[in-house]
C-alpha positions in Angstrom: -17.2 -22.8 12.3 -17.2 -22.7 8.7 -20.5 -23.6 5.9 -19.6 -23.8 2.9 -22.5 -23.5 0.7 -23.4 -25.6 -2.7 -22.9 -23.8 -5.6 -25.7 -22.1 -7.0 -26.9 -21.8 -3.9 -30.3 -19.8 -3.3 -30.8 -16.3 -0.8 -33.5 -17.9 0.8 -31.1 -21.3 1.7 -28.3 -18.7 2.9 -30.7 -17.0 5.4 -31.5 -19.9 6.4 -28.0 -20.8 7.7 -28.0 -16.9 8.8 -31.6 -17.5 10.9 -30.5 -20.7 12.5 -26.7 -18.7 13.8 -28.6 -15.8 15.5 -31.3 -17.9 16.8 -28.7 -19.4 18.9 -26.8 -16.2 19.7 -24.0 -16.4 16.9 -22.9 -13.8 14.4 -22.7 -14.7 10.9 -20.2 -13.0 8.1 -20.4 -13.7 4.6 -17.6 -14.6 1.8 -19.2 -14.3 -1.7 -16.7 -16.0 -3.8 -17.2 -16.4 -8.0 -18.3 -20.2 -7.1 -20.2 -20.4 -3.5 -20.7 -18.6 -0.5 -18.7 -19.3 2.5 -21.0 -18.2 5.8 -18.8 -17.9 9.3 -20.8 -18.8 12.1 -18.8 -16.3 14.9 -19.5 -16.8 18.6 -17.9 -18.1 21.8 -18.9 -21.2 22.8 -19.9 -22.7 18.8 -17.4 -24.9 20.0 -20.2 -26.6 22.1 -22.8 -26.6 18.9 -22.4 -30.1 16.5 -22.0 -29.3 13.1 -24.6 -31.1 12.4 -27.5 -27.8 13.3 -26.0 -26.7 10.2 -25.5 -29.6 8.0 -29.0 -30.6 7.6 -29.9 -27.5 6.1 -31.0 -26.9 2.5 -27.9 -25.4 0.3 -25.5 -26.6 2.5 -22.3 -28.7 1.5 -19.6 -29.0 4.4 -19.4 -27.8 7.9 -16.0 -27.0 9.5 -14.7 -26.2 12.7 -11.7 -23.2 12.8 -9.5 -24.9 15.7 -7.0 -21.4 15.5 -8.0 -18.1 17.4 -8.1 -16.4 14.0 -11.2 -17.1 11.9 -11.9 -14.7 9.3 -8.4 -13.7 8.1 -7.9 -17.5 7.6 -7.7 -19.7 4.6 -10.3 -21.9 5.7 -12.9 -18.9 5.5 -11.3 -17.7 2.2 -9.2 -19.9 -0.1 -8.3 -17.2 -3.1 -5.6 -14.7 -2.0 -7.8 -11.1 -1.1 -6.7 -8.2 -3.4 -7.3 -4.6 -1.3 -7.8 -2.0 -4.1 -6.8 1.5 -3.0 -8.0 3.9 -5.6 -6.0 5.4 -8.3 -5.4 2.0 -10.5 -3.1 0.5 -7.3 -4.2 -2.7 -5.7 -2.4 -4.7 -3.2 -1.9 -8.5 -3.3 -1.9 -9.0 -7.2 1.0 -9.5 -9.2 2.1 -6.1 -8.9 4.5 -5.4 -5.8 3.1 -1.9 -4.7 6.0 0.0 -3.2 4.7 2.5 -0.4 7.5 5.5 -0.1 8.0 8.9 1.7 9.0 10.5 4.3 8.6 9.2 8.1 7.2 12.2 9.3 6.0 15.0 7.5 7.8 18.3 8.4 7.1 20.6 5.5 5.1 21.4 2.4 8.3 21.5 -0.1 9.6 18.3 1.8 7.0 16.5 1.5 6.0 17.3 -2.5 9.8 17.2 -3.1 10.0 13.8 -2.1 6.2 12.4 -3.7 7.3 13.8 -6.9 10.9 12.1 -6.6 9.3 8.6 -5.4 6.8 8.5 -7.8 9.0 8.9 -10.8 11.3 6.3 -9.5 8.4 4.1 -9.4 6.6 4.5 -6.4 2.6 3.9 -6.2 1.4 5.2 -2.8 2.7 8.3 -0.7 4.1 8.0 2.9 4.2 9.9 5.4 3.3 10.5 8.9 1.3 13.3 10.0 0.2 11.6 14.2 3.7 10.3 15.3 3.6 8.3 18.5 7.3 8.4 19.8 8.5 6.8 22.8 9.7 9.8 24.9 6.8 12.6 24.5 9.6 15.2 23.9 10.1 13.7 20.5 8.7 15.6 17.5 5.2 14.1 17.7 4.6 15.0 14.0 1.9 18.4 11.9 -0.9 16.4 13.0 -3.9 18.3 11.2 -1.8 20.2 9.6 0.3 17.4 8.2 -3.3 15.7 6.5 -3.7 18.6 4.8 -0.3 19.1 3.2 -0.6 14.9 2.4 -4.2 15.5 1.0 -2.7 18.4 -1.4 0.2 16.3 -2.1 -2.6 13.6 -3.6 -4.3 15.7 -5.4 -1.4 17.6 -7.1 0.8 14.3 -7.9 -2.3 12.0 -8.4 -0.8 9.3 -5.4 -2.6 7.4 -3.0 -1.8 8.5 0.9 -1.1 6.0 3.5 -0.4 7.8 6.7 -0.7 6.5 10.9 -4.3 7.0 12.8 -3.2 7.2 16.9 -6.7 7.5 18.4 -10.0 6.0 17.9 -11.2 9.7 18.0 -9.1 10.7 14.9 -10.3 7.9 12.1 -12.8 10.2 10.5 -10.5 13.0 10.2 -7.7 10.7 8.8 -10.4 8.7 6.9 -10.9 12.2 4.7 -7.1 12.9 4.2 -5.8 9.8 3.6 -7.0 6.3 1.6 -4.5 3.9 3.3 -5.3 4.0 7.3 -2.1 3.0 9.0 -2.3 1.1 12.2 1.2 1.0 14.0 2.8 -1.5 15.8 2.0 0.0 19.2 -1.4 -0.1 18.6 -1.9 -3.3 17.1 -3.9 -4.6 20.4 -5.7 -1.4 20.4 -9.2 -3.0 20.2 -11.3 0.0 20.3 -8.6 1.6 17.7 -9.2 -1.3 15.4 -13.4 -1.7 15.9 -13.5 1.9 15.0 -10.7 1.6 11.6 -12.8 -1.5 10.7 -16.3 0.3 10.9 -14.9 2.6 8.8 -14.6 0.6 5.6 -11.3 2.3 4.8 -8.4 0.2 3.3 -6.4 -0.2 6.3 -2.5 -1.4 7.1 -2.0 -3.5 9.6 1.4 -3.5 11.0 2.7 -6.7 13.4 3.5 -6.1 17.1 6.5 -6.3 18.1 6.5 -8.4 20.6 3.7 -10.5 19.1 3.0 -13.5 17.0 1.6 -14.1 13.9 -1.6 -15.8 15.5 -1.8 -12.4 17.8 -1.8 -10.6 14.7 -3.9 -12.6 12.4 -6.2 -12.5 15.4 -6.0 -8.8 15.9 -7.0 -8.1 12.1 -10.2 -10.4 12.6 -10.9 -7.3 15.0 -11.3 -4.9 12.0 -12.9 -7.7 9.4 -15.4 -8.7 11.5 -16.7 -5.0 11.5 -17.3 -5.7 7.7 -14.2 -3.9 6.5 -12.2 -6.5 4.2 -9.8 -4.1 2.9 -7.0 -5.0 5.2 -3.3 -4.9 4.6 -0.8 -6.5 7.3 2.1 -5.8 7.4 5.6 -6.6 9.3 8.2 -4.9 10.2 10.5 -6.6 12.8 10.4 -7.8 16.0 12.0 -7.3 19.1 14.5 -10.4 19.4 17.9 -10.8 21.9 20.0 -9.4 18.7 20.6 -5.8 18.7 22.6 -5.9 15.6 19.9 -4.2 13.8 17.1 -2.2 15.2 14.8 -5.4 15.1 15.0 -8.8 13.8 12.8 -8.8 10.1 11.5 -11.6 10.5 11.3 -13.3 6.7 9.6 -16.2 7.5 6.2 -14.8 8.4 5.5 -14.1 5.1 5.2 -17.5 3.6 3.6 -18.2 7.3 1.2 -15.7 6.2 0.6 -16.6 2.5 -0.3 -20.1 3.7 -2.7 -19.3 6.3 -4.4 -16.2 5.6 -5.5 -14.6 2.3 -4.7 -11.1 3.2 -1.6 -10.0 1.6 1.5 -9.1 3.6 3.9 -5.9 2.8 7.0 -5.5 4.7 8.5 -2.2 5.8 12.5 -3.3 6.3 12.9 0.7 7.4 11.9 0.4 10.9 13.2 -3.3 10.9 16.6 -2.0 9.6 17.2 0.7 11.5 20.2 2.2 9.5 19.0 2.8 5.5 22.4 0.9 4.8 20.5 -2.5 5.5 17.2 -1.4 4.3 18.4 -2.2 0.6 19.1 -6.1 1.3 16.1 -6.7 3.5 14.2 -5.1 0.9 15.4 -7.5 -1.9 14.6 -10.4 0.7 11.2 -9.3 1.3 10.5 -9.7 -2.3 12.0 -12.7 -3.1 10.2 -14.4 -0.2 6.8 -13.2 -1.5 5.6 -10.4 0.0 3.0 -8.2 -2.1 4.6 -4.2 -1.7 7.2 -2.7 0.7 6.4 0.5 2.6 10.2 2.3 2.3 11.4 5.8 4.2 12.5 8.2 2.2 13.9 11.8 3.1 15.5 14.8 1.5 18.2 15.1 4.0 18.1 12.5 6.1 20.8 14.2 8.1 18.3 16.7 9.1 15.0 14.7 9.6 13.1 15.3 12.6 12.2 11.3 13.2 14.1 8.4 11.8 16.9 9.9 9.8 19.3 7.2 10.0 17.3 5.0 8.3 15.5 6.7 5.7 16.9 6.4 2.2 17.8 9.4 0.0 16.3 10.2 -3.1 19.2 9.0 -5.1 19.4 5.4 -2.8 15.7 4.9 -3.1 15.6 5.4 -7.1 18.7 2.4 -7.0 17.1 0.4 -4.8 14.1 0.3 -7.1 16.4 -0.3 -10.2 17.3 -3.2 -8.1 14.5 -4.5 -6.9 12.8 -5.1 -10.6 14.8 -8.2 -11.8 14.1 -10.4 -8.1 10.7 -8.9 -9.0 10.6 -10.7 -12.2 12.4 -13.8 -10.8 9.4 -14.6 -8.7 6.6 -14.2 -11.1 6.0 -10.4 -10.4 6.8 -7.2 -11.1 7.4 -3.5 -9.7 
């Protein structure tokens, strides 16, 4: 359930609502908005607690039961839309539509500069690129792993770009943490829950991408998993879903980004790459990702996409990614926002 506290509420009246939860076995997590507090009362069975424990008390204004599976990534915890600041003077979910570009996997130090520097100066905020790549057959590249973060971390520090690259294993989040300041958590591994307990107890800004064979309650409800470990610098993201129609690689599914903006206050980027699966539909789902709302777009890019290791044929070249951005700024405008 769901206090909302008076405004001008005093410490000692919000641990009093925070005594009162843990003497009946809850957990407690704490929205400090501009106005009032917001306290979460977390447990199993507060379904079986009246509202009323909580009412009484001094500070308090209204009590609310969450009836969805989701309780911290909804609106009813947090009304204002959360803005996720990265580092570097980019932050997520403002007016700003932060485009997230590179490479899908990175295979070399002059690939992977090559490409930052030509991103960037078509307007690109944060780097791509994968350094962990899990593939469906284990004879597929599986990507530089260590070596890869630390081509990534000298391509940040050389081009001045925030790095968003994939964390595979629980055991790997420190080591990522150190390379990278966007923690990528990929579609497989969206029901990871020891993946996501470790990313969220981390505190590192961290992208959630959508399942896809999953819901949006599934994956609103997964990214409580890494806010209730106190990290509030969460990202989702989607990027398709597997459908009956195999015209495209999956079916983008447009809709679950004003599904998202009404009942969560995380922002939502869309990555039509791996939706798209040819770089000759990324463009238009791209365009329709904006239009409908959705706060940055995470875009493949490759020198040669002829000759790339994982993903190719639907990673943009330079040249299509520096139109497509060209593009993209007038729907950006349409809507109130901007590239």
């Amino acid at each position: 359930m769901i206090v909302e506290m008076r405004s001008g509420t005093t410490p000692e009246e919000i641990d009093g609502i925070k005594q009162r939860a843990k003497s009946l076995g809850f957990s407690v997590q704490l929205n400090l908005g501009t106005d009032k507090v917001v306290v979460a009362i977390l447990g199993g069975n507060t379904g079986q607690v009246p509202t009323d424990v909580f009412a009484v008390l001094p500070g308090v204004d209204s009590v609310t039961r969450i009836m969805k599976p989701y309780k911290l990534a909804s609106r009813t915890f947090k009304k204002e839309d959360s803005v996720v600041s990265i580092g570097g003077g980019v932050s997520i979910g403002g007016k700003r539509i932060v485009v997230m570009a590179g490479p899908c996997a990175v295979e070399s130090e002059q690939q992977l500069l090559t490409t930052a520097e030509a991103v960037k100066q078509s307007g690109a905020s944060v780097l791509r690129g994968g350094a962990f790549k899990p593939r469906t057959s284990p004879f597929s590249f599986q990507g530089m792993e260590r070596a890869g973060l630390k081509l990534l971390a000298r391509a940040r520090e050389k081009l001045g770009m925030p790095v968003i690259t994939e964390v595979v294993d629980s055991h790997d989040v420190g080591l990522v943490s150190k390379h990278a300041d966007i923690l990528q958590v990929g579609s497989r591994n969206m029901q990871n829950f020891t993946l996501l307990t470790r990313v969220g107890k981390s505190r590192c800004p961290v992208l959630l991408k959508r399942g896809f064979s999953c819901t949006v309650t599934e994956w609103l409800t997964a990214a409580d998993y890494l806010l209730a470990e106190g990290n509030s610098q969460v990202i989702l993201c989607e990027r398709g879903i597997r459908t009956f129609e195999d015209s495209a690689r999956f079916s983008l599914d447009i809709s679950s980004i004003p599904v998202v903006k009404k009942s969560s206050h995380l922002p939502i980027v869309v990555d039509p790459s791996h939706a798209a699966g040819h770089q000759s539909l990324v463009p238009a789902m791209a365009k329709a990702a904006v239009a409908a709302g959705a706060d940055g777009l995470l875009i493949e890019v490759h020198l040669n996409p002829e000759e790339a290791l994982v993903d190719g044929a639907q990673s943009l070249t330079i040249a299509g990614f520096a139109r497509l951005m060209e593009e993209l700024a007038p729907i950006a405008q349409a809507v109130g926002r901007f590239i």
